[in-house]
Structure formats: C-alpha cells, structure tokens
N, C-alpha and C positions, 0 to 999 in steps of 0.2 A: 608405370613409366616405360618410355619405349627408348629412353638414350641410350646411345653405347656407344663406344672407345675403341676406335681403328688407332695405335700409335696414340700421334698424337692430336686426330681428328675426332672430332665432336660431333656425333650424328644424332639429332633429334631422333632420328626411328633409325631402322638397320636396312629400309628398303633405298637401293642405288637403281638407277637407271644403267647395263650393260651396254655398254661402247658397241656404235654400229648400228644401234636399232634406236635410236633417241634423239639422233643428229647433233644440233649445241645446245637442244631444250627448247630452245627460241619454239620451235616448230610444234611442241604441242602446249603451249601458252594459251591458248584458245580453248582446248578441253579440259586442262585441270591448274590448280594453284601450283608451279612448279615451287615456291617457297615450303612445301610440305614436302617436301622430299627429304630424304636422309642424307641424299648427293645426286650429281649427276654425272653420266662419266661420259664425256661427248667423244664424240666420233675418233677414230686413229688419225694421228698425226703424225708426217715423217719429214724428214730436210726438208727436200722439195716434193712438189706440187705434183700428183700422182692423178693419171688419167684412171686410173682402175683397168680389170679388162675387158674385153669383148662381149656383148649382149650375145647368147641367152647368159645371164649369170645370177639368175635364181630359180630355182624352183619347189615348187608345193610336193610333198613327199606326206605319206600316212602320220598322222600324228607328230610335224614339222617341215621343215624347210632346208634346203640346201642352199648355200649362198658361194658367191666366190665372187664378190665385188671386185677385191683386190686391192683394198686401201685407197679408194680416191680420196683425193684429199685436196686442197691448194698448197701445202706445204706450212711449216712453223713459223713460217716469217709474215704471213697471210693471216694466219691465227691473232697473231701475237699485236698485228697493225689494224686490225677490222675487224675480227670477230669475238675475241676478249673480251673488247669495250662496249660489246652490247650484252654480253652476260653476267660481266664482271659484280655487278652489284645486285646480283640473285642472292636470297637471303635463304642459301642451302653451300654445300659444300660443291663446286664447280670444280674436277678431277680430268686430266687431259691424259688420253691413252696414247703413249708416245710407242711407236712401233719403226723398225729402221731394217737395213740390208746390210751395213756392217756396222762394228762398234763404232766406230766413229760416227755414224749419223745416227745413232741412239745417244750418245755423249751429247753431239750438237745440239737438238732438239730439246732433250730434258737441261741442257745449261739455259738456252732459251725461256724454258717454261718457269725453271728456277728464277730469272728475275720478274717474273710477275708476282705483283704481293696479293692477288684476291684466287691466287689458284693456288691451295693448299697440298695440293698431292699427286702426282702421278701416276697411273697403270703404267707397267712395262709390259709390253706385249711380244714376249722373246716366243713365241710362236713363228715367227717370221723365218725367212730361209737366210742365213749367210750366205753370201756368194760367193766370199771368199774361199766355204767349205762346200763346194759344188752344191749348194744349194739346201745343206740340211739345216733342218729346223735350229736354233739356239734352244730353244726349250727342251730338245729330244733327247742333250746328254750332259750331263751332272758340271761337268768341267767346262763344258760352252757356256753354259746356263750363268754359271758362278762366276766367272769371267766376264759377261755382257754387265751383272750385274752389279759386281767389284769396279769398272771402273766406270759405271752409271754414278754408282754411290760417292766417287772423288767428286763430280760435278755437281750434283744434285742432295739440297741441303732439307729439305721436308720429307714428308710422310713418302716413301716409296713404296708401291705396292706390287707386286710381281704377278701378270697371269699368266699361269701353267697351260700347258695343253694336256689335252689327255692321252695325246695319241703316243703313249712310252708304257715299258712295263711297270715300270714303276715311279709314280708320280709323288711317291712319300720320297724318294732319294730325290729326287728335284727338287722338292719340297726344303730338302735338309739343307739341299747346297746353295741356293737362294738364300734362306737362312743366314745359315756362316760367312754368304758375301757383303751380306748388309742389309737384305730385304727386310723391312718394318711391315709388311702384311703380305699375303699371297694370295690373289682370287682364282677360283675355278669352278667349273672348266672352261675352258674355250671350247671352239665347236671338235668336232670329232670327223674324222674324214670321212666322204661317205660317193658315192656316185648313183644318178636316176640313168635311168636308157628311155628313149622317146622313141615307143614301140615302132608308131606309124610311120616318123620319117627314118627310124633306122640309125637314127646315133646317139648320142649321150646327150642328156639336157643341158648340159651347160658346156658351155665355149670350152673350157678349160678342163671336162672331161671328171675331175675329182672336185670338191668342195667340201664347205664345213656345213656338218648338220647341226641342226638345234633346235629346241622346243619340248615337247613333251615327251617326246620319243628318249633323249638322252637323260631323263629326269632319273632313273634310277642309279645309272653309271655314275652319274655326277655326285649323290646321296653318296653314296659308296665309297668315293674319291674323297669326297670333303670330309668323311671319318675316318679315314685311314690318313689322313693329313693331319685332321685336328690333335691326332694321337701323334704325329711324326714332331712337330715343331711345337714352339712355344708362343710366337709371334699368331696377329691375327689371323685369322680364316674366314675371307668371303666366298658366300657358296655361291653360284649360279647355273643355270640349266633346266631350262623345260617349267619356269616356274609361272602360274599361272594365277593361282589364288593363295590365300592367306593358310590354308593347309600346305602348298606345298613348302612354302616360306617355310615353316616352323618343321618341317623333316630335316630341312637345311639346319636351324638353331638346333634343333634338339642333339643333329650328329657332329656339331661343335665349331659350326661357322658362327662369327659375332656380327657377319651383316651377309645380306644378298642383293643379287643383281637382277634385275627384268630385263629379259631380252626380246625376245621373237614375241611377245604375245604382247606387246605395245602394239606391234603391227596390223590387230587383232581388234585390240580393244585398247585404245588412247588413253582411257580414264584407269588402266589395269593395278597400279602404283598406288593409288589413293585406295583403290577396294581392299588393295594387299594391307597396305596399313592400317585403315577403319576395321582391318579384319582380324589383323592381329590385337587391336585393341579391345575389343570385342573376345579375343578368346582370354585375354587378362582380367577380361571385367568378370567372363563366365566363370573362370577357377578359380579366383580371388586370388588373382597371384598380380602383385603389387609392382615388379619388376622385370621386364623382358630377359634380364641377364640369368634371370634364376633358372630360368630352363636351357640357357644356351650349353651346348656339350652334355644336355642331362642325359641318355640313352648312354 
C-alpha cells in the first residue's frame, strides 16, 4: 500500500508534484494520468499578478539548474476565476503554493484560497523577502517565520503546509517555530542560493546575478535537512530536492519524510512521477513489505 497521511490529507502514494516546475498540471495531461498522483502543487501564487523578472532567468549548471523566474504569476483572483475551474475536479489532491512580500498579501491570498472547497491545502512559501524588513527572507529567522505563519493560521482553515528554505543555519529551529505557530506539515528544501558566470560574455547568467539551484546537485543537503527535521518536529515532513527516481524517493522516506516532491527533473522527463511511483511499488513488492509507512523514518 502506498497511502499516507499529510494532517489531514489523503495521499494515494507520497509522490507531489514541487511548485514551479509542473505549472497547474493541466500542462502535462498529455504525458501522464495526472489522477495517479499523490497531489499536485501548482505554481506560486501571490495578491497580484507578478511579471516575474528579466530574461536570462535560468540556467543549466553540472548536475541541475539555477532558476530565478521570480514568481510570475496572474495573481489570486485569476486563479480563483479561471484556472481553479479547470483543475478543480482532478481526482488527486490540487495544493496552491501561496507566496507574498508582506503578511498581509500572504493573509490575503491564502483567505482567498481558503473559500475554495476542491483545494484542500496550501504550501506557504515564507522563502520570499519581506519589504518591510529590507528585504530578508521570512523563512531566514525563527520569529519572522512563526509570525507569517501565526497569522496565516487565523485566516486559513485546512491542511497548511509550510516550505522552509535551506539557506539558514539551522533549519530544525524553523522547523520548530512553524511548528508552535500552527504549521500542520513542512516541506523541504526550497532551492538553495547559488550563482553561474557566462565566461564568454563576462557576466553572471542570470539577470538577477543569484538564484535558486535545484536538481541532483542539492540531493544530499536536502537528505540531511529532511533528518534533522524529521527528528526536530512532530507534524509531517515532506522531502524534496534533486529527486529523480524511485531510489531517491525512498532516502527521502527512509530519513522520515511521509511524502516528496518532483521538481527540476519533470523538466527532463514529463512522465518522471509515474516511474517514481511504479517504482516505489515495485520495491514493496520486492521486500514484501506490505505498507509504505513501515519504512518512512526507518534509518
């Protein structure tokens, strides 16, 4: 059996689709049954309707990718009148990763998403920069973090799921203080900060000079992160990071996440979700191990 229990969410299998890389799903209907999915977690959402920023804003790096899109988005009220209503009756868990610049358009947005009844849960993506605090991450310090997320929690009445970023010393006191404010799960990692140079014309690859890396390259950090968390909190733990095949899944379970996310390597390979699942079902059949949960946190 491959169920498991985010809160209060019901995941046929533990594999999620990672926000950013999977658009609303719609988009890879063509290559695979998105009904077999465990969830899917479409794209960041913010108030309003976000150009993203400046081309170049990705590039290819050894063993992943640097991104720094920058949240485009049409905004929550675009979602909620036009793109809802064509996913809304996908027969998987449909997860809106709500991301904002101050607590107040994280409040908005997730109140928003809150009166839809076929979207059972939210990502918070306190990665993002306050502006109010010159610009530093909410994710980056224990009392920003718990605070975005405390008065997320007045507004918003389901499954909340909090992702961390990695870029702090320590991602288990995040960990804690999400927690204690109300978080019902916490996925990780978000990307990791990273910068290419483009030897030939002489400057940085991307517009914006830093971005976030992800792919296989951060699959170990990520392991590492997701155990030292699994150990910190009590609430659930999804892993993500550099996950490619049905092996790397199960590093994830075994160091005590109860689901994961596919990111960068949808990019790659369209049909990547379905192989991770067929795959993990397949290493159940090979140990004769009857339930997915038995090995999650075993290590």
């Amino acid at each position: 059996m491959l169920e498991v229990k985010i809160h209060d969410l019901c995941l046929k299998n533990p594999v999620l689709t990672a926000s950013g890389t999977f658009g609303y799903g719609e988009e890879f209907a063509d290559f695979i049954d998105l009904n077999r999915l465990g969830g899917i977690i479409v794209k960041g959402t913010t108030g309003s309707a976000r150009e993203g920023n400046p081309y170049p804003r990705m590039a290819e790096t050894p063993s992943g990718m640097l991104n720094a899109v920058g949240l485009q988005n049409g905004g929550v009220d675009k979602f909620c009148s036009q793109t809802y209503h064509r996913i809304a009756d996908l027969d998987t868990n449909v997860i809106v990763n709500v991301s904002g610049s101050s607590i107040e358009e994280y409040c908005e947005t997730a109140s928003k998403i809150d009166a839809l009844d076929k979207i059972p849960a939210i990502e918070l993506n306190i990665s993002c920069p306050n502006v109010k605090k010159g610009g530093m991450g909410f994710g980056t310090d224990p009392k920003m973090a718990a605070q975005v997320v405390a008065e997320v929690r007045k507004v918003y009445h389901k499954t909340l799921i909090v992702k961390l970023t990695p870029n702090v010393t320590s991602i288990a006191d995040i960990a804690r203080a999400v927690e204690e404010a109300g978080a019902d799960s916490v996925s990780l990692i978000n990307t990791m900060l990273g910068m290419a140079v483009d030897v030939e014309r002489r400057r940085p690859a991307l517009s914006t000079i830093t971005g976030g890396l992800s792919g296989p390259a951060v699959k170990p950090v990520a392991v590492r992160m997701v155990w030292q968390v699994a150990k910190a909190v009590k609430i659930p733990v999804i892993g993500l990071g550099g996950i490619t095949t049905a092996a790397d899944a199960l590093e994830f379970l075994m160091a005590g996440a109860t689901a994961v996310q596919i990111g960068t390597a949808n990019f790659l390979d369209p049909t990547v979700t379905i192989k991770v699942i067929d795959g993990l079902q397949d290493y159940l059949d090979r140990h004769n191990i009857k339930d997915i949960n038995e090995i999650i946190g075993i290590i």
